[in-house]
Each structure stands twice: as C-alpha cells, then as structure tokens.
C-alpha positions as CSV (number, residue, x, y, z in Angstrom):
1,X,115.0,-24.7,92.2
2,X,116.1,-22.5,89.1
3,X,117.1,-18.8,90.5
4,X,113.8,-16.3,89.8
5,X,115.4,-13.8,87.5
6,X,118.5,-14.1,85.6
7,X,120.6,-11.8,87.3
8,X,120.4,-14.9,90.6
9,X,122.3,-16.8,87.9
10,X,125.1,-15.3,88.4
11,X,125.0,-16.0,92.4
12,X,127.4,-19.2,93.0
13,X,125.9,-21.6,95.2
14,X,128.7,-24.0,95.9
15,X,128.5,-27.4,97.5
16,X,130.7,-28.9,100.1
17,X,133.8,-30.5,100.4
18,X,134.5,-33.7,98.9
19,X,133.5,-37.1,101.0
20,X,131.7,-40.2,100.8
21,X,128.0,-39.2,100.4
22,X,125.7,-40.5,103.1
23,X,123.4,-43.0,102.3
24,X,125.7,-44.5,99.5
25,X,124.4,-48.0,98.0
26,X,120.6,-46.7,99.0
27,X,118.5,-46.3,96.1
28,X,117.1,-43.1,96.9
29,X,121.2,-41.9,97.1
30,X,121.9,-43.8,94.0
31,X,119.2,-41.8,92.3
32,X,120.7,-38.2,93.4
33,X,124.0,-39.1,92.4
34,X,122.9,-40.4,88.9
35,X,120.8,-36.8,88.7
36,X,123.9,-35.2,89.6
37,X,126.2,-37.0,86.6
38,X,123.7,-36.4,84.1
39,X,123.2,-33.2,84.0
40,X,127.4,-32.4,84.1
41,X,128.4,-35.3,81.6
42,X,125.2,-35.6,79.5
43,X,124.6,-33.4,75.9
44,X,120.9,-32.2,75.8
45,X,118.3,-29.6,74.1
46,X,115.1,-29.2,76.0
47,X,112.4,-26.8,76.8
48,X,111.6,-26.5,80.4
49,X,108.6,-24.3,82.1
50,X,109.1,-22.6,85.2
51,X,105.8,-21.9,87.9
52,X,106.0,-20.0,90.7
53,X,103.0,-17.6,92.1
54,X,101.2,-17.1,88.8
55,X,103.7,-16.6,86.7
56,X,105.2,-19.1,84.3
57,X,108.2,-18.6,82.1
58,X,109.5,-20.9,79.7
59,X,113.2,-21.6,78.8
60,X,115.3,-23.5,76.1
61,X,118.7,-25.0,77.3
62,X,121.5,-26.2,75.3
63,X,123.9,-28.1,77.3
64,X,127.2,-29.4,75.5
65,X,130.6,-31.4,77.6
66,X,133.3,-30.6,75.3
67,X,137.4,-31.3,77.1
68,X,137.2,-27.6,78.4
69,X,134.3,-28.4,80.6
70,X,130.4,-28.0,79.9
71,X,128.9,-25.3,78.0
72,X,126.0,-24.1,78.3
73,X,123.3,-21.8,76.5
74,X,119.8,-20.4,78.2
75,X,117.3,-18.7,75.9
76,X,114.0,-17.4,77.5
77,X,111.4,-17.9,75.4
78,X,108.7,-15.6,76.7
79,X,108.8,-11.9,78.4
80,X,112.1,-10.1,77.8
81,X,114.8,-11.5,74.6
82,X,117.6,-13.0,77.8
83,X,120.1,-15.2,77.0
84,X,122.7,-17.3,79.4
85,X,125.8,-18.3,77.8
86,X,128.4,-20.5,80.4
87,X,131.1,-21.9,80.3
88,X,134.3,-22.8,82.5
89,X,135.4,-19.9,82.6
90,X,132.6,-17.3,82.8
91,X,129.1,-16.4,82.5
92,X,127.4,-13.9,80.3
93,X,124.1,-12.8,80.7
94,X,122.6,-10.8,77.6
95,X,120.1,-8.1,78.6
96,X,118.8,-6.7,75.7
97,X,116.2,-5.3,77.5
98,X,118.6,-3.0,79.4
99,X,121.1,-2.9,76.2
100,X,123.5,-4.4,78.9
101,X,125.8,-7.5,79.2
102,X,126.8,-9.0,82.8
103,X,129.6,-10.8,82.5
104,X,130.8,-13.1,85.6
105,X,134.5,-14.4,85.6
106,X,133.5,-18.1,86.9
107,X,132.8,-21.3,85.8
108,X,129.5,-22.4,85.3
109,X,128.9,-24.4,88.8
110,X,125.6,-26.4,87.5
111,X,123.5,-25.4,90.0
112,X,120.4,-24.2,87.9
113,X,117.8,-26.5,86.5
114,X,118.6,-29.7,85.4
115,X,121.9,-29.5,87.6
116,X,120.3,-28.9,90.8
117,X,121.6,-31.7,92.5
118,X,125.1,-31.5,94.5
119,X,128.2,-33.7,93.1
120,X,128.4,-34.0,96.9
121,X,125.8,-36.1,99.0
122,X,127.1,-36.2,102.3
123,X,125.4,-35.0,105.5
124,X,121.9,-34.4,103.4
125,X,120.7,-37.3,105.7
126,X,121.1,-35.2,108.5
127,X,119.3,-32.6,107.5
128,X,116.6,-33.9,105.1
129,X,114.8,-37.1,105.0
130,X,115.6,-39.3,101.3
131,X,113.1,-41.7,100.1
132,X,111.9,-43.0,96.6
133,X,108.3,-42.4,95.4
134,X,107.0,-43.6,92.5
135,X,107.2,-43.6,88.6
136,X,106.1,-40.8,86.6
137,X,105.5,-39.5,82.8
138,X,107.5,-36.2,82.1
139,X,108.4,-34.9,78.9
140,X,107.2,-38.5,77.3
141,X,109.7,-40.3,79.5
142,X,109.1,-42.6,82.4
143,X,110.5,-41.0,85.3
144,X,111.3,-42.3,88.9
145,X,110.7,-39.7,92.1
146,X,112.9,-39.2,94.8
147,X,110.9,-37.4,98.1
148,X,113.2,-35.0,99.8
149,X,112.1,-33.8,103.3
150,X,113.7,-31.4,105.9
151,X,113.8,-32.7,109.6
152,X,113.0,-28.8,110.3
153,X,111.4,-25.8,109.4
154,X,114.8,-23.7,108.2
155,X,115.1,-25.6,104.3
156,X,112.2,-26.3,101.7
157,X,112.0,-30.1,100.5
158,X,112.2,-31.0,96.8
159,X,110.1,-33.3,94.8
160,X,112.7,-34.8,91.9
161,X,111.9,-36.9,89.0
162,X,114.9,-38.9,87.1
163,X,114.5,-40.3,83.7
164,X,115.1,-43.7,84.1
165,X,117.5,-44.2,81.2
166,X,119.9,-41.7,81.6
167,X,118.9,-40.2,84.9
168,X,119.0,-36.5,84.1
169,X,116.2,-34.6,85.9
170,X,113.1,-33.5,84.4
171,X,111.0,-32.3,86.8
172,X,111.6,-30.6,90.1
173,X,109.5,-29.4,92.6
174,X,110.3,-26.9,95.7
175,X,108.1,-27.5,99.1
176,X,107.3,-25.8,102.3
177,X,107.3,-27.5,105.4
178,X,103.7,-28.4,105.1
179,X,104.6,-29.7,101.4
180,X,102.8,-26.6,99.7
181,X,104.3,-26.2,96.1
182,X,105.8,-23.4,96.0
183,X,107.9,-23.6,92.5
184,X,107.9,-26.3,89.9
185,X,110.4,-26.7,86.7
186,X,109.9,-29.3,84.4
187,X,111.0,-30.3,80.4
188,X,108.2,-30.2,78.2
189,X,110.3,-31.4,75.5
190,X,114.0,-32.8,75.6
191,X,116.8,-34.8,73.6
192,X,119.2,-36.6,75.4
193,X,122.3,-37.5,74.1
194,X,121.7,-35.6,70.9
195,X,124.8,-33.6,68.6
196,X,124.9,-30.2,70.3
197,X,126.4,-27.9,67.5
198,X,129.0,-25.4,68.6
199,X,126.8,-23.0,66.7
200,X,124.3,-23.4,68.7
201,X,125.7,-22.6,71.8
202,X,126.6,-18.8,70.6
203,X,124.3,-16.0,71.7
204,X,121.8,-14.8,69.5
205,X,121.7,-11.5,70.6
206,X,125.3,-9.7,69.3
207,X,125.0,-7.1,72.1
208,X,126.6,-4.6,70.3
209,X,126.1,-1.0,71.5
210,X,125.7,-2.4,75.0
211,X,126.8,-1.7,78.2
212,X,129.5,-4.0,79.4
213,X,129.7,-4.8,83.2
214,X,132.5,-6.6,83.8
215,X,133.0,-8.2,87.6
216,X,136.7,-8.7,88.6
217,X,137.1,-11.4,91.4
218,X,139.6,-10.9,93.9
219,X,140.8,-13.8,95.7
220,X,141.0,-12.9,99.4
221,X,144.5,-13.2,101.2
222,X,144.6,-15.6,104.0
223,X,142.9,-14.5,106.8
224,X,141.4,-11.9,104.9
225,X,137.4,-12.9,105.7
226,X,136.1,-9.7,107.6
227,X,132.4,-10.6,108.4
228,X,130.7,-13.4,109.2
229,X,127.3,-15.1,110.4
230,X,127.0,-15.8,114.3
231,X,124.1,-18.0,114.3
232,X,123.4,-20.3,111.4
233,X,120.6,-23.4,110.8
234,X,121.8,-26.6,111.9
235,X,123.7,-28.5,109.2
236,X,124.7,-24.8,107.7
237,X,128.3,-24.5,106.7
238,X,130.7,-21.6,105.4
239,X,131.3,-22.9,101.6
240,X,132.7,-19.7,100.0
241,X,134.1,-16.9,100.5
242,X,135.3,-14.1,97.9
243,X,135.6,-10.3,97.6
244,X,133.9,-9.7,94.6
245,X,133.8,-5.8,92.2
246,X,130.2,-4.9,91.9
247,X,129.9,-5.5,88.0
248,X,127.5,-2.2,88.0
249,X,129.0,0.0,91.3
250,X,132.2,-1.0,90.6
251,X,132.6,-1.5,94.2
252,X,134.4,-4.6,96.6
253,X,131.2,-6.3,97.8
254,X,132.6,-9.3,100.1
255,X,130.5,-12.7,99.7
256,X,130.2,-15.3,102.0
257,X,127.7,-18.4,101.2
258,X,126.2,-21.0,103.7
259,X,125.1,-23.9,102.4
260,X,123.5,-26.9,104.0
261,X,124.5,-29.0,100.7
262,X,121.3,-28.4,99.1
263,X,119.9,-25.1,100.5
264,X,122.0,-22.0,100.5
265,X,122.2,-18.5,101.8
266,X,124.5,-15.5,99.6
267,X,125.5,-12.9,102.2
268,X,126.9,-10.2,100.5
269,X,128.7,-7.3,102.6
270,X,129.1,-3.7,101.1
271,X,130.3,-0.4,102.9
272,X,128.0,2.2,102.8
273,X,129.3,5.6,101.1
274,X,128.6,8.9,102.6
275,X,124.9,10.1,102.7
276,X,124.3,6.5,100.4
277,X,121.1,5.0,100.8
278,X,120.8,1.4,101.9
279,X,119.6,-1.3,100.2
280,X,117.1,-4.4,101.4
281,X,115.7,-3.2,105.2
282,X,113.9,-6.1,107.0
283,X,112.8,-8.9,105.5
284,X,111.5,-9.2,101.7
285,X,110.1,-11.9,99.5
286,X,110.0,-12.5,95.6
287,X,108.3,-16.2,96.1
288,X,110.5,-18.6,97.3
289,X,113.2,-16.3,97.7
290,X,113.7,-14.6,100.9
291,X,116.1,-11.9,101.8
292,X,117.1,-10.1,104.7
293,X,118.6,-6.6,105.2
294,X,120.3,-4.4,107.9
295,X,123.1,-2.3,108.9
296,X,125.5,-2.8,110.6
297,X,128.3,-0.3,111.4
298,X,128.6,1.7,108.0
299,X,127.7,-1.8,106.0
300,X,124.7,-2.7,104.7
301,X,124.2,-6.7,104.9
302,X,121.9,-8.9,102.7
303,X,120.9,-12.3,102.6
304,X,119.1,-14.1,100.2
305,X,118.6,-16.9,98.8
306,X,115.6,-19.8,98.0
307,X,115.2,-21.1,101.9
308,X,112.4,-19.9,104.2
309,X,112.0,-16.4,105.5
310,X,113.5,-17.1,109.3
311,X,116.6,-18.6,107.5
312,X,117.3,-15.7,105.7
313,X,116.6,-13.2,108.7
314,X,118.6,-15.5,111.4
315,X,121.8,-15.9,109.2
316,X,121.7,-12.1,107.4
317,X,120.6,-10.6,111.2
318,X,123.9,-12.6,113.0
319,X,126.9,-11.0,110.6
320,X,129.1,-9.2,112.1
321,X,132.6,-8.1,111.9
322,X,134.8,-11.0,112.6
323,X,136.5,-11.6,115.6
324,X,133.6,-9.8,117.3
C-alpha cells in the first residue's frame, strides 16, 4: 500500500534481483506484470483516496516518462499543503507545514500507489498465493482483480484491480490473514495517456524561507555492512544496504531492507550519543505499519515497515552486529 505519512516516502523499498518471474504465461502473472509496466511507462493525472482506520486522505498524482526517467508530482489535497516532487535523481518532499524541505538523493523507485507492484515477479509464488477474481468498476473503468494471498501469517495479502485497457492499477486493497481490510487506495478520477505538461510537474509551494534537509548517501565499501537480522520470515531476503546521513541529525544511520518481493522491512541502525534518549522501545503501530525498537550495545535498532506486528518484532529483535 501507499506509505502512511509522507515522510515513509522517502523509505526505498527495493525489489529483488532480476530473473524470470514465477508463474510467467499465467494470467494472474500476466496481470502483475502489465500493473507493473503501466504505472513506470504510462503518463497519467488522477485523484486517488486513501482509507485506513478512520481516516481518509485524498491525493492528486501527476506522473510523466520523459528520456531521463519518470517524473513524478504528489499534491495532498486535504489536511496539511504536502507536496512530492520525484524524479531520477531525487526526491523532495515540501512541508510547508513545518516550513521544511526533505530532500532525498535517489531515484524515484515506484513503489507508492499506482506503482506498487515489483518489475520483478519471481518467488511471489512461494510466498503468496496468485489468482484472478473478477471484473470491477473503478474510477469509470472496467477493471479486472487479481487475489493475492500469503501462505503465512508474517505478510498481508493485496486485493489489485487493473484497468483492462492499459493495465495501470486503480484500486488496491491491503489484507490481514483473516482478509480484514485494513487499507484501501483507489482513483476516483484518472486520465491515462493524457499530455503531462512540464509545468505541471513543478512544486507549487516555492519553499522559500525553509529549512533545507539535505541527506547525503554514502555508498558502503565492500564489506562494510556492520549489522544485520538473525532470523528473518521465510522467503525474506537482504535487498539493500546503504549508510545513509540523517537529513535532520545529520548523523550516519546504516539501512538494511528485507524484502520478500512484495512485503518489506526498513531496519535502520543508529549509535546512540552520550546520555541520548532512544527512540521506538517495543513494538508500536500506526495502522498497518508496524515497528519494532530496542538496543543493542550503544545502538538503537528500528524496524518498520507495512507487514504484521511479529514480522517487524522477529526481524528488528534478531540484528546484531555482524559476524556475531
């Protein structure tokens, strides 16, 4: 599902490795994978709602493919004046609210409403259960539903509807294990295809007289990976790794990411300073999102990320030093 506040945006959820997708030539595969091209290789303008406990937001998205890569513009429409602007080489997140900018140094990965779905398919079959449902009406367009199930309780399963045309999603529900919604995105309104001005994809907010935070990525050396998770979900892989500058601490914060190709897990690794107080203790919830918090040695750990609560705690409650 979309992230739950706009800061999560920034948090890259990366897929895995390149390799023939299970299930290819199934229709329920061929369905994911044309979800997947759309929303990377498709212009579009839409409003989309997003529901989860009682709250619901709504959001305008302008999405443009130009020969530098996509672009990409979110405007939230109710609440607090945000704004999104991505591209391929960073993301800037407008918070007039806080008269601050965030600004991330990384491509825009597509993994937020409509891109949910993975450019790679493989191994989801052993992990989730894939199977078509029927056809739908969202936004005015007939769409078709593809059922994804987890064979366990450590991932949610999705409900995704396709248009049938051009295959970009439009509405995407998130599921526990006993198929309880617990989030649900959909376009009220979209155009497909559609001229996306340049114009339009600027920020409407100038931002001047804010407060820039700037996050510096530094690529770690070979070998360079000091922590990691002891136990992990079956199916749950390492997909990044990074040492990242807190944008706001200005501080090396190293991240590591498990993903199972759809669900995922940020772990993110910070030394504690003298007499500092420690973040996230325990488990915590903001809906679907579940973290998990604790020290170890003079880190504090946290994981987090849109999977259920004894995925969080048995992947953020297992880091330790490597090579322990």
């Amino acid at each position: 599902m979309i992230p739950r506040r706009f800061a999560l945006y920034l948090l890259p959820l990366v897929g895995l490795l390149a390799s023939p997708p299970a299930g290819a030539g199934d229709p329920a595969h061929e369905w994911l994978m044309k979800m997947s091209r759309a929303a990377r290789t498709l212009d579009y303008d839409g409003i989309f709602v997003y529901q989860h406990d009682t709250r619901l937001e709504a959001m305008r998205i302008l999405h443009r493919l130009e020969k530098g890569g996509p672009q990409e513009r979110l405007v939230a429409l109710n609440g607090a004046a945000r704004e999104i602007i991505r591209n391929e080489r960073e993301v800037l997140c407008y918070l007039p609210d806080e008269n601050s900018v965030v600004v991330e140094h990384r491509k825009a990965d597509g993994k937020s409403f409509p891109g949910l779905v993975p450019e790679q398919l493989q191994n989801l079959d052993e992990n989730y259960q894939i199977q078509l449902g029927k056809t739908g009406r969202i936004a005015g367009r007939t769409a078709q539903l593809v059922i994804i199930r987890p064979r366990d309780e450590y991932r949610y399963g999705y409900q995704l509807w396709a248009d049938t045309k051009t295959g970009l999603l439009l509405k995407a529900d998130l599921l526990d294990i006993q198929d309880k919604i617990l989030e649900q995105v959909m376009f009220v309104q979209v155009a497909i295809g559609v001229p996306i001005p340049a114009a339009a994809l600027k920020p409407g907010i100038a931002g001047e007289g804010y407060t820039w935070h700037r996050s510096d990525d530094a690529p770690p050396a070979p070998g360079a990976q000091n922590w990691a998770a002891t136990r992990l979900p079956k199916g749950f892989k390492l997909t990044t790794h990074m040492v990242r500058i807190s944008p706001v601490r200005k501080r090396p914060v190293e991240h590591l990411v498990y993903s199972d190709g759809l669900a995922a897990v940020s772990v993110f690794i910070e030394k504690l300073e003298k007499d500092a107080k420690a973040g996230i203790q325990g488990a915590s919830r903001m809906g679907a999102v579940h973290a998990f918090g604790a020290r170890a040695n003079d880190h504090h750990v946290t994981a987090v990320g849109e999977v259920p609560a004894a995925t969080a705690a048995l992947i953020g409650g297992s880091v330790t030093p490597s090579g322990e």
